[in-house]
N, C-alpha and C positions, 0 to 999 in steps of 0.2 A: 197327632191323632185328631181325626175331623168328626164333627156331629159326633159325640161321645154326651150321652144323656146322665144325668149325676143319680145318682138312685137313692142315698141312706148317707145320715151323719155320720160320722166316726170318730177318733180319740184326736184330742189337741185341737177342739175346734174347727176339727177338718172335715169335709164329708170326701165320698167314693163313689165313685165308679166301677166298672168290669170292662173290661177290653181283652177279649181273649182270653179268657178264662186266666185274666191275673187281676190281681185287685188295684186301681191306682185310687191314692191320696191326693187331695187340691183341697188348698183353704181358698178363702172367701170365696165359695159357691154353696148351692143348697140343692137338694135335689128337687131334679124337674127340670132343673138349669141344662139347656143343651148348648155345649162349648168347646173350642177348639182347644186343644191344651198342647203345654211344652213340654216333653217329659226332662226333667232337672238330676232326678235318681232312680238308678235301674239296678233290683234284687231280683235273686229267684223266682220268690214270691209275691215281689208286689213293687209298683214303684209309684214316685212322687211327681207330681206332674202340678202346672200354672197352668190358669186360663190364660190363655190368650186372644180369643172371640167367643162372643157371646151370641148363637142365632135364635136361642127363644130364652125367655126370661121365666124363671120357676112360679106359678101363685102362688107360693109358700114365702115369696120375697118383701121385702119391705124397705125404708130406705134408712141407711144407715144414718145416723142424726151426727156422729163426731168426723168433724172434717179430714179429719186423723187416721179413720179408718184407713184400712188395709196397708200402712206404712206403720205405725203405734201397732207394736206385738199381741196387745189387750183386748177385748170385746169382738172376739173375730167371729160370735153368732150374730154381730147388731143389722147384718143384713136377711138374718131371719126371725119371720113373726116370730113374739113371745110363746104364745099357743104352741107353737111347733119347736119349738127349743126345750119347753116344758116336758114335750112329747119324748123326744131326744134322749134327757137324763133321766126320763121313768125306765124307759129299755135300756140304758146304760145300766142300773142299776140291778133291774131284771135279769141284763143276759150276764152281767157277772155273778150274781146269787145262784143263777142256774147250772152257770158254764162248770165257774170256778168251783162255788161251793157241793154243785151234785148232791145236795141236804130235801130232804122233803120240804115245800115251804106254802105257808099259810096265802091266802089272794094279797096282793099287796094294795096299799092303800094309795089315792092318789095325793099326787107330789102337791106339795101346798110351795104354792107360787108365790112368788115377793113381790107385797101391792105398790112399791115401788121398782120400776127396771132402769133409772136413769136417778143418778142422786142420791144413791141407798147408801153407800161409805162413809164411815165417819173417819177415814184416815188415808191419807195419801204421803206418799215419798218421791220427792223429783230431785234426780242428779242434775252439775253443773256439768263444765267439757269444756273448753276451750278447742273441740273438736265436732264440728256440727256435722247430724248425718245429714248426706244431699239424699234427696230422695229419685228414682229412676229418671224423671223429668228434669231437675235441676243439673244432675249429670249429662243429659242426652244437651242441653241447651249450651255445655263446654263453658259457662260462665265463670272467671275469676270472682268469689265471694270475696269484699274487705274483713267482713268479718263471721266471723266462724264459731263465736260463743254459744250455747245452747243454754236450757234452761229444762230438760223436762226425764221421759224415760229414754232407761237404757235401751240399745239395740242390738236383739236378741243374736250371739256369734262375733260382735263389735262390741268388745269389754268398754273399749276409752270412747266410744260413739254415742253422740246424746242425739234423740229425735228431739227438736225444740216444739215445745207443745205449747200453743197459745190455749187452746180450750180443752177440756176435760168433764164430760158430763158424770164422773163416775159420784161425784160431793156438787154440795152446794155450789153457786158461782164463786163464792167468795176463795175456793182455790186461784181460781182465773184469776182473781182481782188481784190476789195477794202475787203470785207467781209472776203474770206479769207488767206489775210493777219494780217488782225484785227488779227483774230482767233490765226496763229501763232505765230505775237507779242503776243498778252495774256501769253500763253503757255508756251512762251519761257521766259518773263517776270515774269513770277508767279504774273499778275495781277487775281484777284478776281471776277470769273463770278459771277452775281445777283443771290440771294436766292429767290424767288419770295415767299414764303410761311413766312420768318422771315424777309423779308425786308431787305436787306442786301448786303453788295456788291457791287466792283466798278463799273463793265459796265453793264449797263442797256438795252439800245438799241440805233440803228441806225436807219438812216435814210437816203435815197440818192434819189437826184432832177435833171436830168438832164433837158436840153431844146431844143428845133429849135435853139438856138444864139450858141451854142457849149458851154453854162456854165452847170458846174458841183457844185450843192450844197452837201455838205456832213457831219453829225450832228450825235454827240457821245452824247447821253445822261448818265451822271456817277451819282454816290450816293458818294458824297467826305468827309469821315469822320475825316480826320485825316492829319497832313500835309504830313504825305508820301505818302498819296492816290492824295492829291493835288498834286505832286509829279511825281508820276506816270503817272496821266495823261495831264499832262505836257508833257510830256516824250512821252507819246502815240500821241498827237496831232502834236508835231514837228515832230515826225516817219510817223505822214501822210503828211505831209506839204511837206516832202523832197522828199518820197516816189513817192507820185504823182502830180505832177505838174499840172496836167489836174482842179484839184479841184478849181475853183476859189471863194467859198465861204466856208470857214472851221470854223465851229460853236461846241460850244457845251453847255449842261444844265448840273446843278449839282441840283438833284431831288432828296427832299427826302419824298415827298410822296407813299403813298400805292399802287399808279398808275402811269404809264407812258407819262400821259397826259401832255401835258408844254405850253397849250397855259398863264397859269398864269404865267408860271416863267422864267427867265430872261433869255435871249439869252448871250455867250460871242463870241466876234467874234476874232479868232485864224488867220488868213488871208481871207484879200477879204475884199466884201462886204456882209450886212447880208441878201442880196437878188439877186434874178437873174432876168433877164428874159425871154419871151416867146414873139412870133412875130407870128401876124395873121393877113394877109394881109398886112397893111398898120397902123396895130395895137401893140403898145408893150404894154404887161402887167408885173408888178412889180409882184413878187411872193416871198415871205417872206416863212422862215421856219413852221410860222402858218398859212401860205394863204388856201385855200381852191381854186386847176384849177384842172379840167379834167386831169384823168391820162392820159388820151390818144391823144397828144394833136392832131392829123394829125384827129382823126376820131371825135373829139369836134369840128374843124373847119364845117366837113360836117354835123356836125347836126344843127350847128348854123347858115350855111348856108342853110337847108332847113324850121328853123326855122323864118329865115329873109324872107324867098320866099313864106312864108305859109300868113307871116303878111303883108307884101307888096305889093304884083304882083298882079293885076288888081284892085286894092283899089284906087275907084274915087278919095277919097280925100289926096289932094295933101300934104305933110308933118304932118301928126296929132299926137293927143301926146294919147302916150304909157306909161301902165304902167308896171312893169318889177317886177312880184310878185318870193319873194325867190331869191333874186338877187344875191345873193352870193359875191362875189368881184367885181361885177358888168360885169362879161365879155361881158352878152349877151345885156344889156344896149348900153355899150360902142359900140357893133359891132351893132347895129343898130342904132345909133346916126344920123349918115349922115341922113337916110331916113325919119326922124321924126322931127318934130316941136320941141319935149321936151318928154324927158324920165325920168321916176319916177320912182326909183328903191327902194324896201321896202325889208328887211334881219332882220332876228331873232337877229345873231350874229354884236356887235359893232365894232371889229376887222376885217369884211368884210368890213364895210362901212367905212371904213375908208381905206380899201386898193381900194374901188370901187370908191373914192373919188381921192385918188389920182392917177388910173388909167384914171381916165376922164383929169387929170390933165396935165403927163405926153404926153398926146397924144392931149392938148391943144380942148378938146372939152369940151364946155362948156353950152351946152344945155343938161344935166345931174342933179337932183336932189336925192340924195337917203336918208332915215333914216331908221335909227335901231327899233327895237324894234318888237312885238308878233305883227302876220301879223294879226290875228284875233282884236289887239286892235287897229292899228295906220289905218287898213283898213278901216275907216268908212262911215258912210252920211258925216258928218262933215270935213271928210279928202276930198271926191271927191267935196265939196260944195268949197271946200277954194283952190283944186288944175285943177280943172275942170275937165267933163265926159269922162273917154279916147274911143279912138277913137278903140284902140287895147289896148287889155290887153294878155302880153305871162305872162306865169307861169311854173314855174320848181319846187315844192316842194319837202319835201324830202317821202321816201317811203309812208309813211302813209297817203297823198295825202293832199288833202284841209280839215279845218274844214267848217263845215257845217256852222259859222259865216262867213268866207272866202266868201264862196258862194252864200248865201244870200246876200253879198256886192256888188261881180260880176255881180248878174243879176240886182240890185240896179241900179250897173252905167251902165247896158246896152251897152259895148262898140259894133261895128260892126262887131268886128272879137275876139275870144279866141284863141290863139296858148298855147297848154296845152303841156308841155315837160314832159313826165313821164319816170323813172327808177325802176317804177311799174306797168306795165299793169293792175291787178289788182285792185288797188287803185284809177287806173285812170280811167277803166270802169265804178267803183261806182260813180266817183265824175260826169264823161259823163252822168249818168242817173238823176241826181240831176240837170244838166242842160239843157236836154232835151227836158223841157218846150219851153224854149225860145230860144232854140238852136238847128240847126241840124249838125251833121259832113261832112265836105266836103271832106276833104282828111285826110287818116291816112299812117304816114309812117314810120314804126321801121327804127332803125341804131342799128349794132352789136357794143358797144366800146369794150366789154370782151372776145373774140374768148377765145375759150376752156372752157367757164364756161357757165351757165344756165340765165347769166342775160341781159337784152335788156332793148334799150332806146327807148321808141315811140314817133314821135311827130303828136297830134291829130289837125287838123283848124275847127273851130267852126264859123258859120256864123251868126247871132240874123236872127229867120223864119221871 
């Protein structure tokens, strides 16, 4: 399809066109862009299509800064201005409140933007591979590679395929720095990148945690078969230890599962402590290599701070108790503590409530309760009879929003105010129409945490009519 002009963003990063009164999908363009495309997949409705030439370039364009781009699955807006990305996830948010939820809804406020869009993460994870993606050009050039290790992200559809990533703007440099070093210790050592297809292989993956305090976590996950692989990385871990100084917690797992996951298995701690922390306001929170905080910690203060002003600010009653559904490690708990009588914090996972436990601790407040367990079971009659009716209920669930038990509970205990934190618009229109009845929206306000990707956080305030 020739001279097809790009007209509007759309889901996954992707923007759209019209051709014939069908709608087509193509990532890395922006509208304005006029481009020859390929079509790749063909539906009733709609198909996916690649540029292929480009005859006018969008003003809405900008230059992507990661050499990475359009091969690395991640930051697939970095070739659109921030301004117009902004613009993007305001009507993302808009047309799912409107589409989905069909709710009467209050003007919405505009989207508060992250004063950084390069460098905002405090946390990154790079696979190993002994299986290097080639990129289009590497293939088209029919070149035998000697070697074939990688070092970085997966490749989206290619489970065992690692793109080897030298740069990364998403963290400070010192991922680069750390990452590829790793790469040429390996190299130069003749240690064993991961076979992800046979299980196999000493380095698995990384992981790096910086903070607000200036600590630096850093976490080798290996597959240790034999004492010279024990050995090795021995060898690897004192070569970061000496190397960089800056790392003040150096961890590592020896996993020999099929998956990279480790919240089961055992941390060793190589120097340091097996945690750092993070400082918000007048708040520290413990952050372990399993914790669960906001990658983004500057743009998680401002949401938490519009989420504290959503529950609080003109609410007659003076201190009342909150309960704090999906609580996670408890941060938003803990940061509204001061303003509440008693907060009740409810988490699927045991290992949150236990770091949400001892954040209330560390910071000496002690009008905090939280327990573990499925929010559809511990939510009940019986729970708000024995904890009493809150006054404010926030909620942050994960994408897939509330279940419908969840929400039959809510309107149960009736609190005065819902503050609904969603990292689904979508999810969270349907569950807004489910509470409709007894509820109207007073203010809704996105926050950008992800600049250059397609995803937004909303927070919705819900009053009982």
């Amino acid at each position: 399809m020739e001279n097809v002009t790009i007209t509007a963003c759309a889901a996954e990063g992707k923007a759209l066109a019209r051709v014939d009164d069908k709608v087509v999908f193509v990532p890395f363009v922006v509208p304005g862009d006029v481009v020859d495309l390929q079509v790749k997949k063909k539906k009733n409705s709609y198909m996916e299509a690649v540029a292929v030439k480009f005859h006018e370039l969008s003003p809405l364009r900008t230059e992507p800064r990661c050499r990475h781009y359009g091969v690395c699955g991640g930051c697939k807006w970095q070739c659109l201005q921030y301004e117009e990305q902004l613009k993007a996830k305001q009507q993302q948010v808009f047309d799912n409140l409107t589409r989905i939820g069909k709710i009467e809804l209050p003007e919405f406020q505009p989207i508060l933007g992250s004063k950084q869009v390069y460098g905002y993460r405090n946390k990154l994870e790079f696979g190993f591979s002994n299986k290097r993606w080639l990129t289009d050009e590497e293939v088209k050039q029919d070149v035998k590679y000697d070697v074939m290790d990688a070092v970085g992200f997966h490749i989206t559809g290619a489970f065992d395929k690692i793109l080897d990533i030298t740069e990364c703007h998403l963290m400070d440099d010192i991922n680069n720095q750390i990452r590829n070093d790793i790469r040429q210790y390996a190299l130069e050592h003749g240690l064993e990148f991961y076979d992800l297809r046979e299980n196999r292989g000493l380095l698995r993956s990384l992981m790096i945690r910086t903070s607000n305090t200036g600590e630096l976590m850093f976490l080798v996950q290996f597959r240790i078969e034999t004492p010279e692989a024990q050995q090795q990385a021995d060898a690897l871990m004192q070569h970061l230890s000496e190397t960089f100084p800056q790392i003040t917690s150096l961890l590592y797992v020896d996993n020999h599962k099929a998956n990279d996951t480790f919240a089961d298995q055992e941390i060793y701690v190589v120097k340091g402590k097996d945690h750092i922390f993070e400082q918000m306001e007048d708040l520290r929170f413990k952050v372990g290599p399993k914790s669960f905080y906001q990658t983004n910690t500057e743009q998680a203060y401002e949401l938490y701070k519009v989420a504290r002003s959503f529950a609080f600010d003109g609410l007659e009653k003076d201190k009342p108790l909150v309960y704090d559904l999906y609580t996670g490690t408890g941060t938003i708990a803990n940061f509204v503590a001061k303003q509440a009588r008693q907060v009740i914090g409810i988490e699927y996972v045991p290992e949150a409530i236990e770091d949400a436990k001892v954040n209330s601790e560390i910071n000496h407040i002690t009008n905090t309760l939280f327990y573990a367990g499925d929010m559809k079971d511990i939510l009940n009659k019986e729970f708000i009879a024995e904890h009493g009716r809150p006054d404010i209920i926030i909620t942050d669930p994960p994408r897939a929003g509330m279940h419908q038990d969840v929400i039959d509970t809510i309107l149960f205990a009736s609190p005065q105010r819902i503050v609904y934190v969603s990292c689904n618009p979508a999810t969270q229109a349907r569950d807004l129409q489910l509470l409709d009845a007894n509820y109207r929206v007073m203010k809704v306000q996105p926050v950008d945490m992800f600049p250059h990707t397609q995803h937004v956080e909303n927070v919705v305030l819900l009053e009982r009519r």
